[in-house]
N, C-alpha and C positions, 0 to 999 in steps of 0.2 A: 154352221160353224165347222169350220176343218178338222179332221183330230190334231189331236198335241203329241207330237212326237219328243219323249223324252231327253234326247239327245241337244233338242233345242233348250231345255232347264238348263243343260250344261253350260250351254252358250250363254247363257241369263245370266247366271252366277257368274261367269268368267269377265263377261263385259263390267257389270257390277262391282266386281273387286279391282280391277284395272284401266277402268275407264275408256277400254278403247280397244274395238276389233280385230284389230291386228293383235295385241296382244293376248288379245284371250284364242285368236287362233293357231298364235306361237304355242300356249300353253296346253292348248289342246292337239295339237299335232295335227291341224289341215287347212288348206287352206284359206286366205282372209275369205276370197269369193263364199267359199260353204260358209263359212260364218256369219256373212254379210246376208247371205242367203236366208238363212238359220232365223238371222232376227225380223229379218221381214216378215218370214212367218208366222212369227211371234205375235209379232206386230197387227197382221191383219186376223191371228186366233182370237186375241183379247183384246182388238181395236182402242189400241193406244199407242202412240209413239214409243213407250216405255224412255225410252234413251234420248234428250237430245244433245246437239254438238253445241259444249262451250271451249271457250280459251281454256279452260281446262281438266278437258276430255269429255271424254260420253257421259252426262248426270243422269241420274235416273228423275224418271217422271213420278209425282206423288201415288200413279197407279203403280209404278214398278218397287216404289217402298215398300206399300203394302201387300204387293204378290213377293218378295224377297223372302221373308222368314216360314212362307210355305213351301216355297221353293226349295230351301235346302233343309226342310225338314224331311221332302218327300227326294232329294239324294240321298240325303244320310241314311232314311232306311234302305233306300236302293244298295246302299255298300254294304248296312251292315247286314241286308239278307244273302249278299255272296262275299261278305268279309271270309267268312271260315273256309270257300272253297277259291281264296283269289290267291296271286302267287308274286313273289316280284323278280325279275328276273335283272339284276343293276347292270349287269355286260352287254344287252340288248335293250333296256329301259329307256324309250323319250320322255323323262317329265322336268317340270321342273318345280324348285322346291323355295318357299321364301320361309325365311328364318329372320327373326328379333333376334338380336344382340346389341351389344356395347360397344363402343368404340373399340373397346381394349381387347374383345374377342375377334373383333374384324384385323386388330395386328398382329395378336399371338396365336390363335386361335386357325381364325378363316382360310392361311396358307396353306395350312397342315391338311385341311379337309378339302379344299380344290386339288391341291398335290395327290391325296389319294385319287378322288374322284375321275381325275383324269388319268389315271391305271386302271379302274376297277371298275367307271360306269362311265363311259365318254358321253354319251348321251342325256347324260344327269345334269339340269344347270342347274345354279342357285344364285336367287337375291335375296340380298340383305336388307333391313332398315333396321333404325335403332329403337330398341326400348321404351317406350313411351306409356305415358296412362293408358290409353286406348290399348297396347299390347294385348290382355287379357280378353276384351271383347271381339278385338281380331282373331285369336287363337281359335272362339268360340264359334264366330263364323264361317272361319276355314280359310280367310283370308293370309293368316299366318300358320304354318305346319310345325313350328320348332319355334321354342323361344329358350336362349342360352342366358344366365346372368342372374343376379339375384333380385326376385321377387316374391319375397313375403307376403302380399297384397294379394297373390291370386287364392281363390278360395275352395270351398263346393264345385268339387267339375273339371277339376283339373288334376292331372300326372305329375310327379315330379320324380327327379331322378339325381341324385349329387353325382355330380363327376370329379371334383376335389374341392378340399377347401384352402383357403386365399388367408393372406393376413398382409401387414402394412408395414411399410419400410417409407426412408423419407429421400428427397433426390436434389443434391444440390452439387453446384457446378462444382470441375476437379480443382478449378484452381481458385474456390473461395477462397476470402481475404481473411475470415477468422473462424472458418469452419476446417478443421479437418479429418482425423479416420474416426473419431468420438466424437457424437452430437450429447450435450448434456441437454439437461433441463431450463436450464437459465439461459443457453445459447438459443435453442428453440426458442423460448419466449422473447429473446431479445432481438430476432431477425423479423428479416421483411416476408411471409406468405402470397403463394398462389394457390387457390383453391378451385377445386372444380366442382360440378354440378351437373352431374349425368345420371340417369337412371339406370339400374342393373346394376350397379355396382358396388353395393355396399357403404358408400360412401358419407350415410345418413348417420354410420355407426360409429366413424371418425370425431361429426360434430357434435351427437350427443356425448361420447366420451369425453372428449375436450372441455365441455361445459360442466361433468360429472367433476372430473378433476380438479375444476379452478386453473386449469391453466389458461393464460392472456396469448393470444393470436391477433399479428399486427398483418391483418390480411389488405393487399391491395390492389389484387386484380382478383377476380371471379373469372373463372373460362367456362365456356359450353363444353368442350369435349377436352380430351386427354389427347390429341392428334399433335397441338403445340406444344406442348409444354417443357417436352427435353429441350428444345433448343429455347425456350425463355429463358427457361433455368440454367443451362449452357452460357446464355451471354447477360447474365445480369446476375444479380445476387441474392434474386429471391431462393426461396427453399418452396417442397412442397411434397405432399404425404401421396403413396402411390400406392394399388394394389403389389407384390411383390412378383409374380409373374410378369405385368407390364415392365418394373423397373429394370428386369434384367435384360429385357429388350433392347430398353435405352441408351442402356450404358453400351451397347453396341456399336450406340448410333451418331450418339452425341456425347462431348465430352461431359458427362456427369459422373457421380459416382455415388453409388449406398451407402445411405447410413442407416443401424439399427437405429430405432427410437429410443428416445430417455423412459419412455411411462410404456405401458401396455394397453394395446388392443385386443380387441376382441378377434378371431377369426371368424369367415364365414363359410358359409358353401354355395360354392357357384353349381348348378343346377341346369338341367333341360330340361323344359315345360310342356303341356301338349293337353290339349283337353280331350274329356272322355269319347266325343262322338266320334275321333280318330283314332281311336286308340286300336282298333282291331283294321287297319286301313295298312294292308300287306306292304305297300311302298313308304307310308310315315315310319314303321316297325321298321324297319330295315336303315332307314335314316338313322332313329334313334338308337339303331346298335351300334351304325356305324361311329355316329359322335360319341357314345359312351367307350368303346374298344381305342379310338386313338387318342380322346382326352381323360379318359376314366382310370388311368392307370396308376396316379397319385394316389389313389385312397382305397381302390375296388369302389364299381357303382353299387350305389344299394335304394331300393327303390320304397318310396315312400307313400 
């Protein structure tokens, strides 16, 4: 049997979390060739395919399942035995970085940190996906470096950090037909509802409150994401409760306009997440300053 050259773990995990050569060789900064390289050798160390090609992407083989969670047990200690002497250097840095968020963070949010990022680390990419149940076991396996938005759910093992906290306002077209600068009580219950249903976003704390109070919601569309909704709300005459950073976007965008609400919510706090095995990992630290220093400014961050 050949030695195992550590470098090729790397390529393990990478392919693993990406499904596909090329991109693990984007994220590791060299060549596909060495990486394509990299797993062949893998390949004939532990004589198994590990990987094969489907429609979609590189799956791992039931041998490559069960080498995974040794695998990045024995990275994790690899970092954290030169965590204390590593450095990040963001003006010279190729990596890049996947972050969880919410719809609503990739509008108000995502601009703000691309727009630094390209002054301060050109070399730094970042992708996004959205929040989801799996979120938390991602973060655990390193597949996710950041996760922004609120999640109570995560537990034992994880970081969290407030960056400000959020409250609810409601967004209905300018030129509604019997709404206007005053939403009462009886108007809200008397209107048509869009409701959404995204994760991260606090939004769990809208329908149990609604329920708490007794008040009647004539809801008749349900959306996946918050991306449509100013312009529903712009050409029809539903109403619909929004976080209050989002809305002020909107009314940018599309002709809507705020309204306070008649009853009270709750606030929350929206949060960056990180679990412990990264936590001493010199380029996630420097992520997590940079998100807390240009969105943390509402409250002061305070870590938890």
């Amino acid at each position: 049997m050949s030695k195992l050259d550590l470098e090729w773990l790397a390529v393990f995990d990478e392919i693993y979390k990406t499904g596909s050569v090329s991109k693990a060789a984007e994220r590791l900064d060299m060549a596909q060739a060495a990486a394509s390289t990299m797993l062949n050798k893998l390949r004939a160390h532990f004589d198994d395919r590990l990987f094969a090609r489907t429609a979609q992407g590189m799956q791992p083989t039931p041998y490559a399942q069960r080498m995974l969670p040794h695998v990045r047990e024995a990275l994790a200690q690899l970092e954290q035995a030169r965590g204390s002497r590593a450095s990040f250097d963001p003006a010279a840095a190729r990596r890049t970085f996947r972050i969880c968020m919410t719809d609503i963070s990739e509008v108000v949010l995502l601009p703000g940190l691309l727009d630094h990022l390209r002054r301060t680390a050109p070399g730094v990419h970042i992708e996004t996906e959205i929040i989801s149940t799996a979120s938390g076991r991602r973060l655990e396996d390193g597949e996710v470096d950041l996760a922004v938005g609120f999640m109570p759910q995560l537990d034992a093992g994880f970081y969290q950090q407030t960056l400000f906290m959020q409250n609810f306002v409601c967004l209905a077209a300018q030129n509604h037909p019997r709404i206007g600068e005053l939403l009462t009580r009886r108007r809200f219950e008397a209107e048509a509802h869009a409701v959404i249903s995204s994760s991260g976003t606090g939004h769990a704390i809208v329908d149990k409150t609604i329920a708490r109070l007794g008040l009647a919601r004539n809801v008749v569309v349900r959306l996946s994401s918050f991306l449509s909704v100013a312009r529903i709300v712009a050409h029809t005459e539903l109403i619909v409760i929004v976080p209050r950073i989002l809305g002020e976007v909107l009314v940018t965008q599309e002709p809507v306009k705020l309204l306070e609400l008649p009853f009270e919510l709750p606030s929350y706090a929206v949060k960056q997440h990180w679990h412990e095995r990264f936590h001493a990992d010199a380029g996630s630290a420097w992520l997590r300053r940079t998100v807390a220093q240009l969105f943390g400014t509402r409250t002061g961050p305070a870590l938890t």
